[in-house]
C-alpha positions as CSV (number, residue, x, y, z in Angstrom):
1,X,13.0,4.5,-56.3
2,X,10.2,2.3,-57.7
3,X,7.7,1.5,-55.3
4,X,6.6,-1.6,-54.0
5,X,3.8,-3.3,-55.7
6,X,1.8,-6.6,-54.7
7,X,0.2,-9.2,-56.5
8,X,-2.7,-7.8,-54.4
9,X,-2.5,-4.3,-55.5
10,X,-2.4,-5.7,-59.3
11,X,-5.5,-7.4,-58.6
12,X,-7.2,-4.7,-57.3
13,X,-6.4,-2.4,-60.0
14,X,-7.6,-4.9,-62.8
15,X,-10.5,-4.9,-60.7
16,X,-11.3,-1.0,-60.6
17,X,-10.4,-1.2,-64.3
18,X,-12.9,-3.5,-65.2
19,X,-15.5,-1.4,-63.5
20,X,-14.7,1.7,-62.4
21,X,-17.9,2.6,-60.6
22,X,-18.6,-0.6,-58.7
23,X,-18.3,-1.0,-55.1
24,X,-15.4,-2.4,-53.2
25,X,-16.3,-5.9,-52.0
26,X,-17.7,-6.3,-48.3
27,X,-14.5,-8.2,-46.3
28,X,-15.1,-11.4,-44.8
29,X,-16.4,-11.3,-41.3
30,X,-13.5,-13.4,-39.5
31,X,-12.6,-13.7,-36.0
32,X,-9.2,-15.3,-36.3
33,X,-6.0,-13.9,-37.7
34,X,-2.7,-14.2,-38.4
35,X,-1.7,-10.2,-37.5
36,X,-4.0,-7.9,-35.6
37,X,-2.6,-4.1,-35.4
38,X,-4.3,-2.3,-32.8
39,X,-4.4,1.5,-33.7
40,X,-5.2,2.9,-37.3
41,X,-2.5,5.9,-36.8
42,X,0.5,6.2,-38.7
43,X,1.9,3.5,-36.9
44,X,-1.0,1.5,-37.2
45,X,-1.3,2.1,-41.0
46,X,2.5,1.2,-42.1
47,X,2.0,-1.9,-39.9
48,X,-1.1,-3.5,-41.5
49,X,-0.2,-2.9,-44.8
50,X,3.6,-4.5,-44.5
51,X,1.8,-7.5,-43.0
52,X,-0.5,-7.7,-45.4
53,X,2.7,-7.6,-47.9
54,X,4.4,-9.8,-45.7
55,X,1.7,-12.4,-46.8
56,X,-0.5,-12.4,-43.1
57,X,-4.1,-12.2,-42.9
58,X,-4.4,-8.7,-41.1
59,X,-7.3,-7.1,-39.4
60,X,-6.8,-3.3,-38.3
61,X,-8.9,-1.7,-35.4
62,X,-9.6,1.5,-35.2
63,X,-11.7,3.1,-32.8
64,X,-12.7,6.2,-34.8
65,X,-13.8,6.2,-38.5
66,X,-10.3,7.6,-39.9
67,X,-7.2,6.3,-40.3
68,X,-4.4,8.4,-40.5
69,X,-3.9,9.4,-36.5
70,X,-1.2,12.4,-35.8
71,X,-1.5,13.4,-39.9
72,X,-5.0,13.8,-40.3
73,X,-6.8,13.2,-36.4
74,X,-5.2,15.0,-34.1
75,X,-2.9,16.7,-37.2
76,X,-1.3,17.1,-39.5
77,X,1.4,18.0,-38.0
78,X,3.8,20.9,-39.5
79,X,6.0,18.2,-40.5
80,X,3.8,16.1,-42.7
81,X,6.3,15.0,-44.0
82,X,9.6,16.1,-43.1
83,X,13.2,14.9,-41.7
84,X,13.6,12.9,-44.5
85,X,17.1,13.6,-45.5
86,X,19.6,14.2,-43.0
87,X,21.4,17.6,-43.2
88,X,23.6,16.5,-45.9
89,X,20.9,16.3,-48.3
90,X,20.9,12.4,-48.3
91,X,17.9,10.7,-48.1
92,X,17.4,8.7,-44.6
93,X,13.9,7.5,-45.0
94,X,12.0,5.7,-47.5
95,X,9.6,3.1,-47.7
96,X,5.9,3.5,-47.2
97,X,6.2,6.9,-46.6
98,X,7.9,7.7,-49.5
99,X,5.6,5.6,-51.5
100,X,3.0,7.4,-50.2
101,X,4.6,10.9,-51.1
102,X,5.3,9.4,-54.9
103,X,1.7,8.3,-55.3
104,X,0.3,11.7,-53.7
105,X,2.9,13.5,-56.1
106,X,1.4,11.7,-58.6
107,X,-2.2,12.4,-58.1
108,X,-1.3,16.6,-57.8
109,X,-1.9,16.4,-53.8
110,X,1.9,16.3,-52.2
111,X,4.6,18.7,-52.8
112,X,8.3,18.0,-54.3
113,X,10.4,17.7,-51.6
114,X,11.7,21.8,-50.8
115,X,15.4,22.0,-50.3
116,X,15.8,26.1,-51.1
117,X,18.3,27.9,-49.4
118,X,16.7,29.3,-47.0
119,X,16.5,25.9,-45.0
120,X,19.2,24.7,-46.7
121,X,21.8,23.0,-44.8
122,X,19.2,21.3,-42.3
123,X,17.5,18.3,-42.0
124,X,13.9,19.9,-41.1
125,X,13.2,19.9,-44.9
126,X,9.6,19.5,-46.2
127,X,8.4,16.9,-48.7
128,X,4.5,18.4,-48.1
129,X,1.1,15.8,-48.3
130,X,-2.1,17.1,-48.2
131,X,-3.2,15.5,-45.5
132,X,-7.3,15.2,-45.9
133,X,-6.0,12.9,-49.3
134,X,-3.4,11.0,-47.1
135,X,-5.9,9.7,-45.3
136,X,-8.2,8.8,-48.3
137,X,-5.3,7.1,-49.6
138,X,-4.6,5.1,-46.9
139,X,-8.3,3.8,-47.2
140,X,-7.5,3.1,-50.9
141,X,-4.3,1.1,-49.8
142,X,-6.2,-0.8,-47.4
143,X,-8.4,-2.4,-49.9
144,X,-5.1,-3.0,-52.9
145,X,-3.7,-5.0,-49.9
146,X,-6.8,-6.9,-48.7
147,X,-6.7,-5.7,-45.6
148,X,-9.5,-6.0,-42.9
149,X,-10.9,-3.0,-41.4
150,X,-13.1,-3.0,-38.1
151,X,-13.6,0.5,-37.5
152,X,-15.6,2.4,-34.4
153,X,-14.1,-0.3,-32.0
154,X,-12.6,0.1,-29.7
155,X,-9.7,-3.0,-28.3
156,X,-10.1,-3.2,-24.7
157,X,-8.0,-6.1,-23.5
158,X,-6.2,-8.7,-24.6
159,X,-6.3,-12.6,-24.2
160,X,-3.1,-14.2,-22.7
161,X,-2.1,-17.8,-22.4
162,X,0.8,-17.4,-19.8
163,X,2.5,-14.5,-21.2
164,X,1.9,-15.4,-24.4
165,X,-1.0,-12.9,-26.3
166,X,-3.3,-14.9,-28.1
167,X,-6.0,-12.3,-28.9
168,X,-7.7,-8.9,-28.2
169,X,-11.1,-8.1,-26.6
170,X,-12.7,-5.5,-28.5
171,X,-16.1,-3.7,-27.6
172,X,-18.3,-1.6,-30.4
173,X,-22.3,-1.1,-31.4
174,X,-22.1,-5.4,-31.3
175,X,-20.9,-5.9,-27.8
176,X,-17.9,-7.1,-26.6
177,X,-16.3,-9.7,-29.2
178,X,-13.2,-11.5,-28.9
179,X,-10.5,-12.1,-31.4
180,X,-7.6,-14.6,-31.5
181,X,-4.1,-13.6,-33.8
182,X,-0.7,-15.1,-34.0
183,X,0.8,-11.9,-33.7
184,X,-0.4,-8.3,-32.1
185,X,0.8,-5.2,-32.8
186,X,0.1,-1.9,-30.6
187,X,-0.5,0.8,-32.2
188,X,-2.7,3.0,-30.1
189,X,-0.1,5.3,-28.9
190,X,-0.8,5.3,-25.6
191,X,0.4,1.8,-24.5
192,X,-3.2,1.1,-23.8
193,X,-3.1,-2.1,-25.1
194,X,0.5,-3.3,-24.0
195,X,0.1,-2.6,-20.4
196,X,-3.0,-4.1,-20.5
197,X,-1.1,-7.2,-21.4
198,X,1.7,-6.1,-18.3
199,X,4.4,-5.2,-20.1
200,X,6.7,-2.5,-18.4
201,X,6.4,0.9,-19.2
202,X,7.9,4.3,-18.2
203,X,5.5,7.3,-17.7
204,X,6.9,11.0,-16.6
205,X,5.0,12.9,-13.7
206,X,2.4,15.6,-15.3
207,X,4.2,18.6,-14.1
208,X,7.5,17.1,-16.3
209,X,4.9,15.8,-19.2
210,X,5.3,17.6,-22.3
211,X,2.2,20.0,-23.2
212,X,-0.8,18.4,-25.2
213,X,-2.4,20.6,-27.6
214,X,-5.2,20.7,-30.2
215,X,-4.6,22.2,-33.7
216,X,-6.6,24.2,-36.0
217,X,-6.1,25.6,-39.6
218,X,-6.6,29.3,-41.2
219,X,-7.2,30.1,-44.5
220,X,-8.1,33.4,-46.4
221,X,-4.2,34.6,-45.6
222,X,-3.1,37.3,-47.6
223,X,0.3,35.9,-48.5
224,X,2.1,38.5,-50.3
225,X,1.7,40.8,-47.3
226,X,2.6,38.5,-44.6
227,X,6.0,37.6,-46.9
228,X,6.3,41.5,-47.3
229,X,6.4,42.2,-43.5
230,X,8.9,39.1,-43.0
231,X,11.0,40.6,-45.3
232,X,11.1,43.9,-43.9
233,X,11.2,42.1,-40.4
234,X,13.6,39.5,-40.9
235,X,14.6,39.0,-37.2
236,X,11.1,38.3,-36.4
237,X,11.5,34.5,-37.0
238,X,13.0,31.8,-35.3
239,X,15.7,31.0,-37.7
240,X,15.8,27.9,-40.5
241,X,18.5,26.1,-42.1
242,X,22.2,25.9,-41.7
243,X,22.8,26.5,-37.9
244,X,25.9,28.1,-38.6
245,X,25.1,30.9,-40.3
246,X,24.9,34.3,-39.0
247,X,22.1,36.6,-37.8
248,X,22.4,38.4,-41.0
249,X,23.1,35.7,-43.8
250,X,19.4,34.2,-42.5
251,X,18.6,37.9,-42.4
252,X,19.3,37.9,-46.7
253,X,17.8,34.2,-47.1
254,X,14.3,35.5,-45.9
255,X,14.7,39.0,-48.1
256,X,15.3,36.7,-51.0
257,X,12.5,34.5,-50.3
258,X,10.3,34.4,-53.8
259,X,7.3,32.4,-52.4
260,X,6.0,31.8,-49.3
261,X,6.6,28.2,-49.5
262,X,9.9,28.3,-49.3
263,X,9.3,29.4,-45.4
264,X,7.8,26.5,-44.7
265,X,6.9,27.3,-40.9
266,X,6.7,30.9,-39.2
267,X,7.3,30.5,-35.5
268,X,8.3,33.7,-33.8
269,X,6.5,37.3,-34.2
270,X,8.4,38.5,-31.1
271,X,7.1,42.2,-31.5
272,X,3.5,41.3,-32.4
273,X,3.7,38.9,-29.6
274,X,4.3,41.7,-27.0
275,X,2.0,43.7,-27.7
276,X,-1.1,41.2,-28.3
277,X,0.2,40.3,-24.7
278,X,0.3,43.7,-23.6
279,X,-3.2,44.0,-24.2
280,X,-4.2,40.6,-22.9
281,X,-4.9,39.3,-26.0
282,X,-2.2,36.4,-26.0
283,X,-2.0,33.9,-23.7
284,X,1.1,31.9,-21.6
285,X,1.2,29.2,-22.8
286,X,2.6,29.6,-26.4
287,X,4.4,31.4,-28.7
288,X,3.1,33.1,-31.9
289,X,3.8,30.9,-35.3
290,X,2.3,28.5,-37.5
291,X,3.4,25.5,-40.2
292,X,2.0,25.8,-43.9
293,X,-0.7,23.5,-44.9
294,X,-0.6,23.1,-48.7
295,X,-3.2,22.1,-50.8
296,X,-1.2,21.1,-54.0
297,X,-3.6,20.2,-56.5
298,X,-4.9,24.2,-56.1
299,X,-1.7,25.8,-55.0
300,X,-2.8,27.1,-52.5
301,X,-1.2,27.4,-48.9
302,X,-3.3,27.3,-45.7
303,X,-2.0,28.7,-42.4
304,X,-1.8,25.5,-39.9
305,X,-1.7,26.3,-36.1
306,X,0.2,23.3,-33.8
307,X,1.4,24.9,-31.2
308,X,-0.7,28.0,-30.4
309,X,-3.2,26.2,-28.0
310,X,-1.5,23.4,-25.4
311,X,-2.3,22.8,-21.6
312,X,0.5,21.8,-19.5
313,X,0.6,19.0,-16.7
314,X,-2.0,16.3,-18.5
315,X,-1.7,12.9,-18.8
316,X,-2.2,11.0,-21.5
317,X,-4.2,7.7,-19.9
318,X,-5.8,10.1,-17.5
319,X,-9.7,10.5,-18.9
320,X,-10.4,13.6,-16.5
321,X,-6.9,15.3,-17.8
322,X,-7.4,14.5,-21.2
323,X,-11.3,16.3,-21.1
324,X,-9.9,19.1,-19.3
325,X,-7.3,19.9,-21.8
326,X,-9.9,19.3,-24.9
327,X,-11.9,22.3,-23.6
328,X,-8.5,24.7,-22.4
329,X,-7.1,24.2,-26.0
330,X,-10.6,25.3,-27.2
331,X,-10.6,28.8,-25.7
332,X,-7.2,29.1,-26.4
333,X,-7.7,28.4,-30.2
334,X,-10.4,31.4,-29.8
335,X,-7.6,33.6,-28.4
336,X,-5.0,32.5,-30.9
337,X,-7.2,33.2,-33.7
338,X,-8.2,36.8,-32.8
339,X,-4.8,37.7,-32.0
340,X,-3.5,36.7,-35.5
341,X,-6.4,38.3,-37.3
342,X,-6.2,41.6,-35.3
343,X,-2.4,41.9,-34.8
344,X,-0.6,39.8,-37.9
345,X,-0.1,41.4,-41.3
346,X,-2.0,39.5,-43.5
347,X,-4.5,38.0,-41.3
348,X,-7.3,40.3,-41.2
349,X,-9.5,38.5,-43.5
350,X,-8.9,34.8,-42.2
351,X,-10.8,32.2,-41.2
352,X,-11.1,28.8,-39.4
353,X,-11.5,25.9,-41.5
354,X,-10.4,23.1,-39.6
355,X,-10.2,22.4,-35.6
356,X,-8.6,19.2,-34.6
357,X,-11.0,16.5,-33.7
358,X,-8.6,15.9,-30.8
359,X,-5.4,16.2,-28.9
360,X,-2.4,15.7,-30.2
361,X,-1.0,13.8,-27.4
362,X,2.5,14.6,-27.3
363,X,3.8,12.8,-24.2
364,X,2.8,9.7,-22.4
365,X,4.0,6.0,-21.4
366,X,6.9,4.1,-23.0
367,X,6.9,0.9,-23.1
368,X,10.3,-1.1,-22.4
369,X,11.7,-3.5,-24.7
370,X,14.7,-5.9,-25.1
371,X,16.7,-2.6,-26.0
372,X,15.9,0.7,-24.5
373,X,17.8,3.3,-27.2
374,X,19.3,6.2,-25.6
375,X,20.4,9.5,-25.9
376,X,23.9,8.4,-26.1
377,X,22.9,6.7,-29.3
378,X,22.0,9.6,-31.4
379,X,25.2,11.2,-29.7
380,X,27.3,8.1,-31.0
381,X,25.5,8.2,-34.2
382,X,24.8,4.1,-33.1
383,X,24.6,1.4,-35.7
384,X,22.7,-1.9,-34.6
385,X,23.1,-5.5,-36.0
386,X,18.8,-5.2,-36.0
387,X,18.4,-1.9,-37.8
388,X,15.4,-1.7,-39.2
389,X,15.6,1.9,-40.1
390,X,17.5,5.5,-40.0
391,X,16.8,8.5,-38.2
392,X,18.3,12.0,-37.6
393,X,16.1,13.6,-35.5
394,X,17.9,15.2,-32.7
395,X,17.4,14.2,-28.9
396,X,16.4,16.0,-26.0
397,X,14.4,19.2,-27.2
398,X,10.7,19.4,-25.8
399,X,7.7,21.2,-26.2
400,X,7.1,23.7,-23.3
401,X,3.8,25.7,-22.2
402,X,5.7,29.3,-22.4
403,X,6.1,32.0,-25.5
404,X,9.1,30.0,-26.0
405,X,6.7,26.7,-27.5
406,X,10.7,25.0,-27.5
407,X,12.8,24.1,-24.8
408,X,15.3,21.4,-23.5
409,X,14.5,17.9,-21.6
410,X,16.3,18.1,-18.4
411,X,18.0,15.2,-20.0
412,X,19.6,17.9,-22.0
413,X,20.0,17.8,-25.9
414,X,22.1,15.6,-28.1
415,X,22.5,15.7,-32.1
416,X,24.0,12.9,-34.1
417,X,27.2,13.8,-35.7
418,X,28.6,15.0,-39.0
419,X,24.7,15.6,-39.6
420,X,24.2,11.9,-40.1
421,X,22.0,9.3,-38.9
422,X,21.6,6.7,-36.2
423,X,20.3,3.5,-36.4
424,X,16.6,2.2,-35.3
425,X,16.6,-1.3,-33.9
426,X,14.1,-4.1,-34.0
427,X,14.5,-5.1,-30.8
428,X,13.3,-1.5,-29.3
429,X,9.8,-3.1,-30.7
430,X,9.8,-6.4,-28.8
431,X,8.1,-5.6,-25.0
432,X,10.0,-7.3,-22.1
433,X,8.4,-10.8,-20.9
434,X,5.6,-10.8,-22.6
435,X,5.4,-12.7,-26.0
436,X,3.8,-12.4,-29.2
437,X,3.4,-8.6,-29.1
438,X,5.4,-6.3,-30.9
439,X,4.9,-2.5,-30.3
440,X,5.2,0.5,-33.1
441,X,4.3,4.1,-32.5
442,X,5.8,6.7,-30.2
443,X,5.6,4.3,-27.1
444,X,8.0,2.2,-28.6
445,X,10.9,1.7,-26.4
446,X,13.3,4.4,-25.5
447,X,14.6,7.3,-23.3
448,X,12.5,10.1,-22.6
449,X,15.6,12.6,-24.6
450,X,14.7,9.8,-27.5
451,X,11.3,9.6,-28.0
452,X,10.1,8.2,-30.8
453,X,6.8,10.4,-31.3
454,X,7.5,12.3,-34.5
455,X,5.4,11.0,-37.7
456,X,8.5,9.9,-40.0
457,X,9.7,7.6,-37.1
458,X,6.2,6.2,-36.5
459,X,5.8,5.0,-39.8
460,X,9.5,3.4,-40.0
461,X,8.6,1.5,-36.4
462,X,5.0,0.4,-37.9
463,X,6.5,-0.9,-40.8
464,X,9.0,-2.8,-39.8
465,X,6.6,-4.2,-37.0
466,X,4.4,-5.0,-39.4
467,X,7.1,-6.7,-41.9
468,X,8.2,-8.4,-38.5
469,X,4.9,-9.5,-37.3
470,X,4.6,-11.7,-40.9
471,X,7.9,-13.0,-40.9
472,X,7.4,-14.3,-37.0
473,X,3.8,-16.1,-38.9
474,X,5.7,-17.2,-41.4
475,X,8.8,-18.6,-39.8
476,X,6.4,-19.9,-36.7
477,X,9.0,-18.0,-34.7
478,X,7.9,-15.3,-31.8
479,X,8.7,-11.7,-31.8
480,X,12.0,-12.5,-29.4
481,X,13.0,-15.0,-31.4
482,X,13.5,-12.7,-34.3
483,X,15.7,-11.2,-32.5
484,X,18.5,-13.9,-33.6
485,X,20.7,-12.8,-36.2
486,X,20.1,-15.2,-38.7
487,X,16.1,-13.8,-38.0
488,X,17.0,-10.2,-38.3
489,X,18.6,-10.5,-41.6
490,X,16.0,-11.9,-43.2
491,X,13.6,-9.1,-41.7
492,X,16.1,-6.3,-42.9
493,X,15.9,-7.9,-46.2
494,X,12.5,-7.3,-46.7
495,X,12.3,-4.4,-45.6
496,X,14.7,-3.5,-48.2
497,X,12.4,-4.5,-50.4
498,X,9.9,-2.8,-49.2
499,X,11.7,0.1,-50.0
500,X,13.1,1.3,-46.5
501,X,16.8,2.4,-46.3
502,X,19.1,0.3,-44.1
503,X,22.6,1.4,-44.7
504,X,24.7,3.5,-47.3
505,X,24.5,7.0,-45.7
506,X,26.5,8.6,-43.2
């Protein structure tokens, strides 16, 4: 698929090649806009820059110096990027994130997209990013797009007119300035921003709050002898791939494993596991495995921990929670590390390179929309007239503070059909009664079995916010008032253009 490309990326790139060395240009310092997106995340990111395609004049807030969020913040996450394809082998999601994959492929920092046997017949396949050059991209993307960047600000507030949003407060280094925009988008995550404006929300108690947890990454891993114990211990790993198989066809998969690549994630070392815990050198709270972290352009694999340090019972927008879970994860990435270097084959020589800078929040408010999408939906495999994207991401399974790291909502577990898709739909983005706010990110709204919070289905919601977010400026139409049919079918057709897939797999 060829990628999208602006008049504004043209002119960039005309501009680098004139002069190569010379600096980007300094942005003009505005305080009125047509899109604001609060949240540089992966949300945040896909939203700014399909407004800025979308033809608005966009300024993205960020409170830290990075963009990039859950992939390169808090992440990556193992699944940077992955769920792609459904388990047919059809590809379900495109767009900016598969731009983003192409150009990465293209500069020697992402991975081909993996589908070897051994996870074969599954939709958790990995198309792999380097993550440290995601985020530089982004940054490059940014300025292709002309989009405005205020960075180490933080939005505290918005500015209503009824229940109309008119603006955000922001406070940084300058004080506390005020912005005014047609259109906001939240970003941040949490729902700060949205409840702030009084939208509804759902939040879970802590005690039935997934874990939160901080990652870290390993390198110096001996490869061939970690891949030479798995082979000889096959039935150490939590199996990949067709779910149908049996114990011993996985069993033959991993014995014919070739590279370590293939594996894509290790989660399991049951017997290692027992004893490091035997000896109290394992903790409760999770179970022994890791995701590869590749670095493409060296080939070289790094060992990347995202599970193996997570405190249970922490809220999200609770300050005191969130500090007392960014020290707990700390000691337990001390005890995770030991354990792997002292009891995993392989392991003896490796190091930290990389802690997270913070938690990876995996649980906190929803905000409620004009369509709250359910469980039932990815059961139904449900098509919407406003579908502004695909997903096949099962509903229901949860991250739990045991050995087990994986367990079952009490909602219980639901996975769409014929291993196809479901639909996505624009109105899950539009908050109820308050106007002029669209919302992208895991707090979009939906069930707790159906939240949103993985990194594929953070980019789809932030683009299509952000293609929606233009169209409303264009048009002179609100969020709501998208909703309309003959609305929506003008936001699906950019979005086609924009490379995202809408219909024409199962």
């Amino acid at each position: 698929m060829a990628d999208y490309y602006s008049e504004k990326r043209r002119e960039y790139d005309a501009r680098v090649a004139a002069d190569p060395m010379g600096l980007l240009p300094r942005p003009e310092r505005s305080y009125k806009y047509d899109v604001i997106v609060c949240g540089g995340g992966t949300s945040g990111v896909a939203a700014a820059v399909a407004a800025a395609r979308g033809g608005a004049k966009v300024l993205l807030i960020e409170r830290n110096g990075s963009l990039g969020g859950q992939m390169n913040v808090s992440g990556p996450p193992g699944f940077s990027y992955a769920y792609l394809y459904n388990a047919r082998g059809e590809r379900v999601i495109d767009g900016f994130i598969g731009e983003t994959h192409r150009r990465l492929m293209e500069m020697g920092h992402a991975r081909p997209t993996d589908m070897n046997p051994y996870r074969s017949g599954s939709d958790y396949i990995f198309s792999f990013v380097d993550p440290e050059w995601w985020g530089l991209l982004m940054f490059q993307i940014m300025a292709e797009e002309g989009v405005t960047l205020l960075m180490h600000s933080l939005v505290v507030d918005v500015i209503k007119n009824g229940n109309d949003v008119v603006g955000v407060v922001v406070e940084n280094a300058e004080g506390r300035v005020y912005f005014e925009s047609k259109v906001v988008i939240e970003c941040t995550g949490e729902g700060d921003i949205a409840v702030r404006a009084g939208c509804e929300y759902e939040l879970l108690s802590r005690e039935d709050s997934e874990p939160q947890s901080v990652c870290f990454t390993m390198d110096g891993v001996n490869w061939d002898e970690l891949l030479a114990y798995l082979k000889a211990h096959p039935d150490q790993l939590v199996p990949r791939g067709d779910p149908t198989r049996t114990p011993e066809e996985r069993y033959e998969l991993i014995r014919n494993v070739k590279d370590i690549g293939e594996l894509g994630d290790m989660l399991g070392f049951f017997d290692i596991m027992k004893e490091a815990k035997a000896n109290k050198e394992w903790h409760d709270y999770a179970g022994m495995g890791f995701f590869l972290a590749p670095r493409p352009d060296v080939d070289h694999f790094q060992a990347h921990f995202q599970h193996s340090a997570q405190v249970p019972e922490i809220w999200s927008c609770d300050p005191w929670d969130l500090s007392y879970a960014e020290q707990e994860c700390r000691r337990q990435i001390m005890i995770a590390a030991n354990a792997f270097k002292k009891y995993v084959p392989g392991f003896k020589n490796a190091y930290i390179t990389r802690v997270g800078m913070e938690l990876r929040l995996r649980e906190g408010r929803r905000i409620m929309g004009d369509y709250v999408l359910a469980k039932a939906d990815v059961a139904n495999s449900q098509r919407f007239y406003d579908c502004i994207g695909k997903n096949t991401f099962a509903a229901g399974a949860v991250h739990v503070a045991n050995n087990n790291t994986i367990g079952a909502s009490k909602e219980g577990v639901a996975t769409v059909p014929d291993r196809g898709t479901y639909d996505m739909p624009y109105r899950m983005l539009v908050p109820r009664k308050i106007d002029n706010l669209l919302i992208a990110g895991k707090h979009v709204s939906a069930e707790r079995a159906t939240y949103q919070r993985f990194l594929q289905e953070t980019m789809v919601t932030g683009q299509a916010a952000g293609a929606a977010a233009a169209l409303c400026v264009k048009l002179g139409v609100t969020p709501r008032q998208l909703e309309a049919e003959e609305y929506v079918k003008q936001l699906q057709d950019v979005l086609r253009e924009q490379g995202v897939i809408l219909e024409g797999v199962h």
